[in-house]
C-alpha positions as CSV (number, residue, x, y, z in Angstrom):
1,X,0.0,0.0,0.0
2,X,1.6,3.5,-1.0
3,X,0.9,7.0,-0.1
4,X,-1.5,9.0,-1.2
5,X,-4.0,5.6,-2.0
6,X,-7.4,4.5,0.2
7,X,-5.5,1.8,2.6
8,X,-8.5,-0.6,2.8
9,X,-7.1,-3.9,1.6
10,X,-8.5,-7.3,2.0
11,X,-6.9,-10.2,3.4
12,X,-8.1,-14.1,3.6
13,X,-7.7,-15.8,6.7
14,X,-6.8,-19.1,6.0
15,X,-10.0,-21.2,4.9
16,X,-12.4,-18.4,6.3
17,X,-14.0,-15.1,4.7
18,X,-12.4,-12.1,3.4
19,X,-11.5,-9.4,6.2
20,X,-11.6,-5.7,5.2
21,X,-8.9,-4.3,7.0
22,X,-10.3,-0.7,6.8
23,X,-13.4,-1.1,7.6
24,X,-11.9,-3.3,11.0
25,X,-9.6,-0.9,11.9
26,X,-12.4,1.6,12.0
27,X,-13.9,-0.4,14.2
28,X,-11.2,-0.9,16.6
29,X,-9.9,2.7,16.5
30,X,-7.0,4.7,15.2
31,X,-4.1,3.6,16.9
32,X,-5.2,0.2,15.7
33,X,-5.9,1.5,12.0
34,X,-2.4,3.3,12.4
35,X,-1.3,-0.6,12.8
36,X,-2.8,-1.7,10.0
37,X,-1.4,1.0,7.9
38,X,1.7,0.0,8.6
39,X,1.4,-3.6,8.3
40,X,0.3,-3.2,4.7
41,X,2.4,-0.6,3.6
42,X,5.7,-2.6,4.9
43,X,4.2,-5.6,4.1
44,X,4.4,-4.8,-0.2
45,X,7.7,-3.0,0.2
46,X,9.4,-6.4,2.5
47,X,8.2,-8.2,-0.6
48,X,9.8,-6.2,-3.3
49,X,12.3,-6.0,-1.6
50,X,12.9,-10.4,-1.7
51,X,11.7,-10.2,-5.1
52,X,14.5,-8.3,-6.1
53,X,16.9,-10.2,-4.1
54,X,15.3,-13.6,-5.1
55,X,19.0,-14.4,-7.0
56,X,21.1,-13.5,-4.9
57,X,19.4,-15.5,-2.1
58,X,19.2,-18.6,-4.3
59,X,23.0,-18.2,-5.4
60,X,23.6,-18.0,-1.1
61,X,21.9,-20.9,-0.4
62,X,23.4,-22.9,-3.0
63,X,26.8,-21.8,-2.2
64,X,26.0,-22.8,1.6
65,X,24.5,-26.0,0.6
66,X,28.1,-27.1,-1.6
67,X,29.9,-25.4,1.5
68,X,28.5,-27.8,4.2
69,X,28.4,-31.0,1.6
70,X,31.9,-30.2,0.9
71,X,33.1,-29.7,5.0
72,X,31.8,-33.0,6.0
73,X,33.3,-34.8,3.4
74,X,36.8,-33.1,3.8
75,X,37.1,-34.1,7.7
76,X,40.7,-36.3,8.3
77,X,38.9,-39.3,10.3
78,X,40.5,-40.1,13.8
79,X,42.5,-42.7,14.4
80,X,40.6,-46.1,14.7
81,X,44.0,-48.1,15.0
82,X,42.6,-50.2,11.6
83,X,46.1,-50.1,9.8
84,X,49.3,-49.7,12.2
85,X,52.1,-49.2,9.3
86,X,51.7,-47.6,6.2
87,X,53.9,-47.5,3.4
88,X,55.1,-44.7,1.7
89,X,52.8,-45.8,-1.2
90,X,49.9,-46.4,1.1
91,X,50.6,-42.6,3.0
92,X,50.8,-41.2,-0.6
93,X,47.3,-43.2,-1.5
94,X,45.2,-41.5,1.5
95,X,46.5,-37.7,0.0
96,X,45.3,-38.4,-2.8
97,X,42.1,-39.4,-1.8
98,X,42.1,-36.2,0.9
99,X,42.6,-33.9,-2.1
100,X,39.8,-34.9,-4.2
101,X,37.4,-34.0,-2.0
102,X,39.4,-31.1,-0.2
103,X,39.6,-29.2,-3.9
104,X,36.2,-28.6,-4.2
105,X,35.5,-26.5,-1.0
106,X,39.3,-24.6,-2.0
107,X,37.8,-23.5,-5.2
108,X,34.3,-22.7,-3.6
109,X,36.4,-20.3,-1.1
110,X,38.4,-18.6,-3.8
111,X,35.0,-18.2,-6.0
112,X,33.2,-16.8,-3.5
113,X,36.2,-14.9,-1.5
114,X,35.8,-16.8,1.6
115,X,38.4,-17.5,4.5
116,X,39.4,-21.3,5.6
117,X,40.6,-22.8,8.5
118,X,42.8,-25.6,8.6
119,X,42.5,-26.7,12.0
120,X,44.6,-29.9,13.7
121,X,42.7,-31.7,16.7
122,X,46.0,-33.3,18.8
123,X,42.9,-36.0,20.3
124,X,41.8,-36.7,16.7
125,X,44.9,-37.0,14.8
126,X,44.4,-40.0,11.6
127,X,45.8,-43.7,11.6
128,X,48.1,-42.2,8.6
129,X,49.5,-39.5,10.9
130,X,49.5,-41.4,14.2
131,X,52.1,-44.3,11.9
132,X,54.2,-41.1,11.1
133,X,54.7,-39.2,13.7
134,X,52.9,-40.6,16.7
135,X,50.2,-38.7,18.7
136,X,52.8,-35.5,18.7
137,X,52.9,-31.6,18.2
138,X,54.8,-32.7,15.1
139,X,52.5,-34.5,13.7
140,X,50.2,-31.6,14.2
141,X,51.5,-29.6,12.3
142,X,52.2,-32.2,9.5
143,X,48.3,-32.5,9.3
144,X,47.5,-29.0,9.2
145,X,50.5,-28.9,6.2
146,X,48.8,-31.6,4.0
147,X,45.8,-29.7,4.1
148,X,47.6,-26.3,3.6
149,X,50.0,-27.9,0.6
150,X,46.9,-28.1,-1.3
151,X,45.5,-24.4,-0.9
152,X,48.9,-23.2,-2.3
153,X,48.9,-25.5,-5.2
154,X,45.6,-24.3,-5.9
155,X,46.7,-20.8,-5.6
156,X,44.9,-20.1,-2.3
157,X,45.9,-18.3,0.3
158,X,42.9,-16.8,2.5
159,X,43.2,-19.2,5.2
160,X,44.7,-19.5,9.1
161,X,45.8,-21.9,10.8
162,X,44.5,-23.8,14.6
163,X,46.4,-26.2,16.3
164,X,44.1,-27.4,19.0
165,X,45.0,-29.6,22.1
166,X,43.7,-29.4,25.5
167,X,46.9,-29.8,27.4
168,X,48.1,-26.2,27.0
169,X,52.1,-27.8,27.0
170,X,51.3,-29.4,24.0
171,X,49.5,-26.3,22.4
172,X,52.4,-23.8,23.0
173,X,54.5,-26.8,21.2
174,X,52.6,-27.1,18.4
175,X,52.2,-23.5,17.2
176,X,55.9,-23.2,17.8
177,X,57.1,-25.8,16.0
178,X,54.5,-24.8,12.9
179,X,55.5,-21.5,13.0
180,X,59.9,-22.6,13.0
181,X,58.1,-24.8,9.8
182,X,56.5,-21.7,7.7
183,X,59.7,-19.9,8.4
184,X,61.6,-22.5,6.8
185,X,58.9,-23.1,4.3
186,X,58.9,-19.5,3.6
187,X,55.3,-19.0,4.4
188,X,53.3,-16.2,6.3
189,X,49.7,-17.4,7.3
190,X,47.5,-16.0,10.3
191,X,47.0,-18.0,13.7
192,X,43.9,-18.6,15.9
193,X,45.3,-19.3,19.2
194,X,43.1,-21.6,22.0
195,X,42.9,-24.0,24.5
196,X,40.5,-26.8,23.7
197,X,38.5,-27.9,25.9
198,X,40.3,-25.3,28.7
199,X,37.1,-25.8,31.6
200,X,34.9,-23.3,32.9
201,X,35.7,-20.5,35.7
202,X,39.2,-20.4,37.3
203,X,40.7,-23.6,35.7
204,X,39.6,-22.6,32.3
205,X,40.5,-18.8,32.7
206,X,44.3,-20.4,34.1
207,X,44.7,-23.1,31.2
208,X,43.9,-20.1,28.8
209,X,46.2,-17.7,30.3
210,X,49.3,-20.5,30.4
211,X,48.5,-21.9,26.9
212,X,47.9,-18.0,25.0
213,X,50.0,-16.0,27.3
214,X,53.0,-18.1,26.8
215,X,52.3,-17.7,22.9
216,X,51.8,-13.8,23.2
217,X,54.6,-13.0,25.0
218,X,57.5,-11.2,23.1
219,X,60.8,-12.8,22.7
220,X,64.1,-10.9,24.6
């Protein structure tokens, strides 16, 4: 309903007869026809307003819907202590099978400009990386490397790293080591820091404070 137009409209409710608005608000009185102005008048402009969006929505949801299809498939499966020893052909076998279903969320991010991050969980780390390097910072970082070697092949870059453990000794390790790694490597990539799993009220706020504090602090 626009400006300068009678405002009586119609509306059906549900199954039942046809309610004059107008004519009701009357009725009730003019704060409650004020109401009803309103509620038709935003009510047309909300909807031209999704009309006009209608595209851009659809193209969001799609992209969300490849997102999420393509995050569950991605995830590294925890160690289930099914193979002990791997090969270097076997160990070569899984990263290929990781990247073909890792590429497809890489080339959603850098379609849609979107930020990953490559996360390592120390109590989840895979059978492949447990025969490695053992349930270590080490192999932490080696994880969150696989995963990382394939953004750059692919050109991508938009992503940070997480190395999470819930023994804060063992989370200051990890981002160090991967951190002495990228220097080597040559790379320069963001970090979220964080204690997994820290607790709640003075034990978490400590576990924090050891585990981010240590990071934060500036070398002499």
């Amino acid at each position: 309903m626009r400006p300068g137009y009678s405002w009586c409209a119609k509306a059906k409710c549900g199954e039942g007869a046809v309610i004059v608005l107008g004519d009701l608000a009357d009725a009730l009185g003019s704060n409650v026809k004020m109401i009803f102005r309103y509620m038709t008048f935003y009510g047309e402009f909300l909807g031209e307003f999704l009309q006009s969006e209608y595209e851009q929505l659809k193209e969001t949801a799609t992209w969300a819907q490849g997102m999420i299809g393509c995050v569950f498939s991605v995830s590294d499966r925890r160690a289930e202590f099914e193979q002990l020893e791997y090969t270097d052909d076997d160990y070569q076998k899984e990263l290929e099978d990781i990247e073909k279903v890792f590429v497809p969320l890489v080339e959603k991010c850098k379609k849609y400009g979107r930020a990953m991050g490559i996360g390592t969980n120390h109590g989840s780390l895979s059978d492949r990386i447990m025969s490695y390097f053992g349930d270590s910072p080490r192999g932490m970082v080696e994880s969150a490397f696989e995963f990382a070697r394939i953004c750059r092949k692919l050109d991508f870059h938009n992503f940070v790293f997480s190395m999470k453990a819930s023994n804060p000794v063992i989370m200051v390790q990890a981002y160090r080591l991967l951190v002495a790694e990228m220097y080597v490597q040559g790379w320069d990539y963001p970090l979220h820091l964080g204690v997994t799993e820290a607790g709640e009220g003075e034990d978490g706020r400590m576990k924090s404070a050891i585990g981010i504090g240590t990071l934060l602090q500036v070398s002499p």
